[in-house]
C-alpha positions in Angstrom: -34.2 114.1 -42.4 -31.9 116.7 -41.1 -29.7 118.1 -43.6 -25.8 118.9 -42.8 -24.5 122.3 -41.7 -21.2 123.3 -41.6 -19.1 122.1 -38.5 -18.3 125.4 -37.4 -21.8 126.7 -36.7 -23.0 126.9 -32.8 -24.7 124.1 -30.9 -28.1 124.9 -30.3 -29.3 123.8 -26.9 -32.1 124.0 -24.9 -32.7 123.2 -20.9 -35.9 122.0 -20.3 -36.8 122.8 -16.7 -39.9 122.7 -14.5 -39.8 126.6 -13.9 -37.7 129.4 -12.6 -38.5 129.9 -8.9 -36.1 130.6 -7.0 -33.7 127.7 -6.3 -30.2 126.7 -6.6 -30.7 124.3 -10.0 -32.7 127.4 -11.4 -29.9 129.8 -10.7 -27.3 127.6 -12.0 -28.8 127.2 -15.2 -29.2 130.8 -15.8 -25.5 131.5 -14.6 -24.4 128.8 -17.9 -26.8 130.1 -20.4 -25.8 133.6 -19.6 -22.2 132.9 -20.0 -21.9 130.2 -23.0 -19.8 131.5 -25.3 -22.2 133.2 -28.2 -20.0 132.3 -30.9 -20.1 129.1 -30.1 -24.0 127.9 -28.6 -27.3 129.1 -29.0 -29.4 128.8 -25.8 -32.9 128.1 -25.0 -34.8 127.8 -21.5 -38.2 126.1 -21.9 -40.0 126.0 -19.4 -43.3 124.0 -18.3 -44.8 126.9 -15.7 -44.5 130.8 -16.4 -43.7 133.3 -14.4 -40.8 131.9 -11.7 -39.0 134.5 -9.7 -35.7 134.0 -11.4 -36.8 134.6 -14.9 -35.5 138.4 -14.8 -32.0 137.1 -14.6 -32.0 135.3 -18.1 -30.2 137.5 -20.2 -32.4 137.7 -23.0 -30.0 138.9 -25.9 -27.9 135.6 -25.2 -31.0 133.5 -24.3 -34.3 132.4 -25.5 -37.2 132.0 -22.5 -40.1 130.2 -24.1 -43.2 128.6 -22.5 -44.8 125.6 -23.1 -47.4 125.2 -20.3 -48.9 122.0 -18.6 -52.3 122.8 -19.0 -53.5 120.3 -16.4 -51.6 117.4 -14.3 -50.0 115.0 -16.1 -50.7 116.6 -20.0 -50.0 114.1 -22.3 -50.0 116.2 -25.0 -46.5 118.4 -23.4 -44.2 115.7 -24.8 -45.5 116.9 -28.2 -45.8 120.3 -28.0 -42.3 120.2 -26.3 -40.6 118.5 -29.4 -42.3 120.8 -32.0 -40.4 123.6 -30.5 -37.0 121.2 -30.5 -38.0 120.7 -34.3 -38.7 124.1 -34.8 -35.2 125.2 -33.7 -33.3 122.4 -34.8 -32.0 121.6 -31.3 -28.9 119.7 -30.7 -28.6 118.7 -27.2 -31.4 118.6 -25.0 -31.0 118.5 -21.7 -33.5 117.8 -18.7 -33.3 118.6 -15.2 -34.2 116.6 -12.2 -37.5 114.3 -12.3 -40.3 117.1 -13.2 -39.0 117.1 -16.5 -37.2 113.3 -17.1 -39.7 111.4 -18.8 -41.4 114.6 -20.7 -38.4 115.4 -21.9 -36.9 112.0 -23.5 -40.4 111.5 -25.1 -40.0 114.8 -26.8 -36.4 114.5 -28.2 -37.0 111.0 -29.5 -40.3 112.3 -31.1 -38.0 115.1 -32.4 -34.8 112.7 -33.3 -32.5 115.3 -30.9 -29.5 113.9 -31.7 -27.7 114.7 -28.1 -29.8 113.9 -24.7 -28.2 114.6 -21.1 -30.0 115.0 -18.0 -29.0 116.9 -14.7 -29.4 115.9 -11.1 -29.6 118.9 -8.7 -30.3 117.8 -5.4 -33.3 115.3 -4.2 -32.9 111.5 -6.5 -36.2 110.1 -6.1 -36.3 106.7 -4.3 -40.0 105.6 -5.3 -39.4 101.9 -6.9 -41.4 103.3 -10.0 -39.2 106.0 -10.2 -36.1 104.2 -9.5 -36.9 102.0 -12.9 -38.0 104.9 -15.4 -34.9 106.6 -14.0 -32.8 103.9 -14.4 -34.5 102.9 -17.9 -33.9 106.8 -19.1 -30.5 107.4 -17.3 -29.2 104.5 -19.6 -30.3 105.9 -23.1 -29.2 108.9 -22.5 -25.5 110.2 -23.7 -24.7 111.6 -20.4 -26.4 111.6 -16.7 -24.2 114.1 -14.5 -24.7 115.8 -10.7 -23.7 118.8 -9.2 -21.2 117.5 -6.7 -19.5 113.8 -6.3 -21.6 113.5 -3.0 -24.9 113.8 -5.2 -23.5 111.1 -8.0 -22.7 108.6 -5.4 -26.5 108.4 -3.9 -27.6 109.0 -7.5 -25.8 105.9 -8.1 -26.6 104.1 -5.0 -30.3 105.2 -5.3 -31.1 104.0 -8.5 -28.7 101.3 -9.2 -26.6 102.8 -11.9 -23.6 102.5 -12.9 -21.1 105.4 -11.1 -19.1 105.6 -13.3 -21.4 106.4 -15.7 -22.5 109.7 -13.8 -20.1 113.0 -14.7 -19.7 115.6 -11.9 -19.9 119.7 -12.6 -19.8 121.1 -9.4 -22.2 124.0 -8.4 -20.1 127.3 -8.1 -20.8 131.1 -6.6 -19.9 133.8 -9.2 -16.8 135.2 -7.1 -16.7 138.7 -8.6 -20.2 139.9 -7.2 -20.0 137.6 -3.8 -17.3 138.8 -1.8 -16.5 140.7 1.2 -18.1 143.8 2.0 -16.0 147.1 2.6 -19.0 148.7 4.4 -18.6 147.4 7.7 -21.4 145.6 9.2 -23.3 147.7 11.3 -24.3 149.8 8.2 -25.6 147.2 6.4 -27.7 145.8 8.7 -29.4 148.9 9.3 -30.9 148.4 5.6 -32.4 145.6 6.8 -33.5 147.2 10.0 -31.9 144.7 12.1 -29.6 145.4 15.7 -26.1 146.5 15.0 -24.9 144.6 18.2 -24.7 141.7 19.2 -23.9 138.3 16.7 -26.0 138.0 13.8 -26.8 134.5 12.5 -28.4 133.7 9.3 -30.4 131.4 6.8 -31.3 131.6 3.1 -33.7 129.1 2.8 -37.4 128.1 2.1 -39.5 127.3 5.3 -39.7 123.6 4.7 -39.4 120.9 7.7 -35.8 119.5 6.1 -34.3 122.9 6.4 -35.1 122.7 9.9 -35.7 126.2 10.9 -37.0 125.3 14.0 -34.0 123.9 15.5 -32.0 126.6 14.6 -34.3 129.0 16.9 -34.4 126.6 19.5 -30.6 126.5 19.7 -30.9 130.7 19.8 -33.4 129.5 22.9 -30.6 128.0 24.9 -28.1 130.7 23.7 -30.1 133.3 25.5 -30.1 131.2 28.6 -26.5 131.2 28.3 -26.5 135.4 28.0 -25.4 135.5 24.6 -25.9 138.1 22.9 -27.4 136.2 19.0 -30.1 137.1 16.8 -31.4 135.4 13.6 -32.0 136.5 10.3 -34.3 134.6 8.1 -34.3 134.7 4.4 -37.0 133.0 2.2 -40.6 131.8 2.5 -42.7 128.7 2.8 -45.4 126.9 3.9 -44.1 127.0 7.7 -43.5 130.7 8.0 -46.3 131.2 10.2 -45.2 128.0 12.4 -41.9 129.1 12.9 -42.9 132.5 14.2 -45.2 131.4 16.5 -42.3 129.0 17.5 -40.3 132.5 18.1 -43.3 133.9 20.0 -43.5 130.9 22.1 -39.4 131.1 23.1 -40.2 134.4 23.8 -37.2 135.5 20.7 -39.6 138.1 18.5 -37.6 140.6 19.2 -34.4 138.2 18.5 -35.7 136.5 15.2 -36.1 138.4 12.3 -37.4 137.2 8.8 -36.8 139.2 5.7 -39.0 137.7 3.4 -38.2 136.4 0.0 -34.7 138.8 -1.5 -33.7 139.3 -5.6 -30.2 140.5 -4.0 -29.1 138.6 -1.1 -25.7 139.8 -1.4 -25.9 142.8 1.2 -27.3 140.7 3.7 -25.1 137.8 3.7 -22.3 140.6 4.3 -24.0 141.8 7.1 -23.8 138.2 8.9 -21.2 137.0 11.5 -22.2 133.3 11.4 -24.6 131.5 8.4 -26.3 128.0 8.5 -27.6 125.4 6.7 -29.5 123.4 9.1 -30.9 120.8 6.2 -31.4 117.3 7.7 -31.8 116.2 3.8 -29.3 115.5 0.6 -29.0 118.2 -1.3 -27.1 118.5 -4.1 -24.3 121.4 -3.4 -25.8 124.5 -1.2 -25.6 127.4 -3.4 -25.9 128.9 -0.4 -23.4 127.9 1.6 -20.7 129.0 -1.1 -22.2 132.4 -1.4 -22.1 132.9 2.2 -18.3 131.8 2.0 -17.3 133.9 -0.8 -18.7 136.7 1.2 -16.2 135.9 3.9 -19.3 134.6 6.5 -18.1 131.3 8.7 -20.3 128.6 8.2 -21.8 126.0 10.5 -23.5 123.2 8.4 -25.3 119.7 9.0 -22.8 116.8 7.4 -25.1 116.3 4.6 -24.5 116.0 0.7 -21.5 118.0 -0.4 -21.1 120.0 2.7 -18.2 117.9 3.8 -16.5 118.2 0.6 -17.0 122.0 0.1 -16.1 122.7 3.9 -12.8 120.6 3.1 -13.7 118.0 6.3 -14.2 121.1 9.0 -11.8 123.3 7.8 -13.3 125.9 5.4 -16.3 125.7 8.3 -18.4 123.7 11.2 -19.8 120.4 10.0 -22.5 119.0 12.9 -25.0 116.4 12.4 -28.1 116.9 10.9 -30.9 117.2 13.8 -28.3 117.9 16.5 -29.3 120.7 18.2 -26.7 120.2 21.1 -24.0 120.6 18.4 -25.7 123.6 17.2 -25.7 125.2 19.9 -21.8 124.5 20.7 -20.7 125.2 17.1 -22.6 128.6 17.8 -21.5 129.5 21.9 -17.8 128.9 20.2 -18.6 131.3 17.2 -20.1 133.5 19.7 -16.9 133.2 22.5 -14.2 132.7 20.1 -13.9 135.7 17.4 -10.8 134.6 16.1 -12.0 131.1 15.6 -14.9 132.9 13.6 -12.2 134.9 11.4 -10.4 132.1 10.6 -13.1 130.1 9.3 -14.2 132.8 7.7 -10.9 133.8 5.8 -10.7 129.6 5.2 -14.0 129.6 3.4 -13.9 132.5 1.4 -10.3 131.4 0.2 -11.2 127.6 -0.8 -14.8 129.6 -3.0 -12.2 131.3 -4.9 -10.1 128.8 -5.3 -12.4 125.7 -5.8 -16.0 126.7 -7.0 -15.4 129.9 -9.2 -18.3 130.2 -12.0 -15.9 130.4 -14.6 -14.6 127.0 -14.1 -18.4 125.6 -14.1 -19.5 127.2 -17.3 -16.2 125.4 -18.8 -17.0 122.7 -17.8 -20.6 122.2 -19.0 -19.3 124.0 -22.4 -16.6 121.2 -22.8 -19.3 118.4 -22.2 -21.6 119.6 -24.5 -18.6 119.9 -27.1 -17.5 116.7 -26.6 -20.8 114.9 -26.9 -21.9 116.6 -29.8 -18.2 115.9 -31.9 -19.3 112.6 -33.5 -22.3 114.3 -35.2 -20.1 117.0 -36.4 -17.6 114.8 -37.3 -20.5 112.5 -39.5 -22.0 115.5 -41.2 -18.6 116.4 -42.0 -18.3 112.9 -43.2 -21.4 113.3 -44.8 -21.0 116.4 -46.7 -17.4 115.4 -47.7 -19.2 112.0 -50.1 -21.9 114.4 -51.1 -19.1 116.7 -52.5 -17.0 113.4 -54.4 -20.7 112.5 -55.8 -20.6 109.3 -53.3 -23.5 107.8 -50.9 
């Protein structure tokens, strides 16, 4: 049995994830360990698979990285391992992320009595009717379910049949102070990149997957060049359809108009250097980490009405919302980009404006500080409790 400390010590927690490749739930996570106030939590990442891009960025004075690994498949035997490191550091609040680590991860805090579970929804809710009931079996014993944008807690809700209000929103946010506008001017920075310095430069930060869609986006840069406009693409990322999608190029005759950059630790300088940046997804996301750091870099933004997109773009204002799969209203929302510069400017100066205002980081991390807080006061207050009758000889 656990015995009482203080109320003032910190809350030790501890995000169990899948791994840290590169992703938007990975970087999130990171950005909220990083910042927790250290006087008042004591973080841990555990992680199921080593070695993920994004496991430089932990900042390992604040936060402990561990690994336990799934040594084949389904292991039964991680639920186990997993709570002997809960045990070992006298976790408070567990918290798992998306599906990989759902079921793993309530096995191993009830095994290790965890007193505080919550569990985060990032983007994709699965809609398998097997996974429907263990999510909506787990969601319910849990002391709070909550998604990274109100778009993502209504399907969650729709999805799985659970109750909405039930589901707590944090939104995804873009750390202001490092994305912002460049003062070198464009040209300069896309010679890093070796890239033209005419001409309008449209780009994508995504993995080559078929719901990013990819291949619409170079097909619209096909009719473009029919039209004589003057576009080129910038990819970032990788995937299983890189080689697809620049045989695709090859094809449209655009090699010389589509460029891809590979995977980037820093995508800052090249998100400056773009005039227009899309998200072409034809899926739900959660909230396109993206998409804000493209607008806090003062970028206009064409994106496919999907997930949060509408609410991030304010309805069309903060940016171009077109239907997913559209390529006809690709192609528009980029000829006007292309035609209209001031239009471009606008949308620009609209987006970067409503990032600042709407999804700083400083504002997230408060809020996932003030829900673990809250959850965890009624242990504090019992051990309080507790230790006060200990102290009067009472039981």
């Amino acid at each position: 049995m656990r015995q009482p400390r203080p109320p003032d010590r910190r809350l030790h927690l501890m995000h169990l994830v899948y791994n840290l490749g590169t992703g938007g739930m990975e970087n999130t996570l990171i950005q909220v360990c990083n910042r927790l106030p250290t006087d008042e939590f004591r973080p841990t990442i555990c992680v199921l698979e080593a070695g993920g891009g994004m496991e430089g960025r932990v900042d390992t004075e604040r936060v402990e990285l561990i690994h336990v690994p799934r040594r084949f498949g389904n292991d039964p035997t991680v639920p186990f391992r997993v709570a002997r490191q809960l045990r070992r550091r006298r976790i408070d609040i567990l918290q798992t992320n998306q599906w990989a680590t759902l079921i793993e991860g309530i096995v191993a805090a009830k095994i290790a009595r965890v007193p505080i579970l919550v569990h985060g929804e990032h983007g994709k809710i699965r809609g398998r009717r097997r996974q429907i009931v263990a999510q909506r079996w787990v969601w319910s014993r849990v002391n709070q379910v909550y998604a990274v944008s109100a778009a993502l807690a209504d399907r969650a809700a729709r999805v799985v049949g659970f109750p909405r209000d039930r589901i707590g929103v944090i939104n995804n946010s873009v750390d202001t102070e490092h994305f912002r506008p460049a003062v070198t001017p464009k040209g300069e920075l896309r010679k890093r990149f070796g890239l033209p310095t005419s001409g309008l430069l449209v780009g994508m930060v995504a993995r080559f997957v078929p719901f990013k869609d990819h291949a619409g986006v170079i097909k619209a840069l096909a009719r473009l060049r029919q039209a004589d406009l003057d576009v080129r693409l910038a990819f970032v990322g990788n995937g299983p359809l890189r080689d697809e999608l620049a045989q695709l190029a090859k094809d449209l005759r655009l090699a010389d108009r589509v460029h891809f950059l590979g995977e980037m630790e820093q995508v800052r300088p090249l998100l400056q250097a773009l005039d227009v940046f899309v998200s072409n997804s034809s899926h739900n996301e959660g909230l396109s980490l993206s998409v804000l750091e493209a607008m806090a870099c003062g970028v206009a933004v064409v994106s496919t009405r999907v997930a949060a997109s509408p609410e991030v773009l304010a309805g069309g204002v903060a940016g171009v919302l077109i239907p997913p799969r559209d390529t006809d209203a690709l192609v528009n929302a980029l000829r006007e980009l292309t035609e209209n510069p001031q239009r471009r400017i606008s949308l620009a100066l609209a987006g970067c404006k409503r990032a600042e205002e709407h999804y700083s980081v400083v504002t997230m991390v408060e809020g996932y500080r003030d829900m673990y807080a809250r959850l965890f006061a009624p242990c504090r207050k019992n051990a309080s409790n507790t230790t006060r009758a200990m102290s009067h000889g009472t039981t």
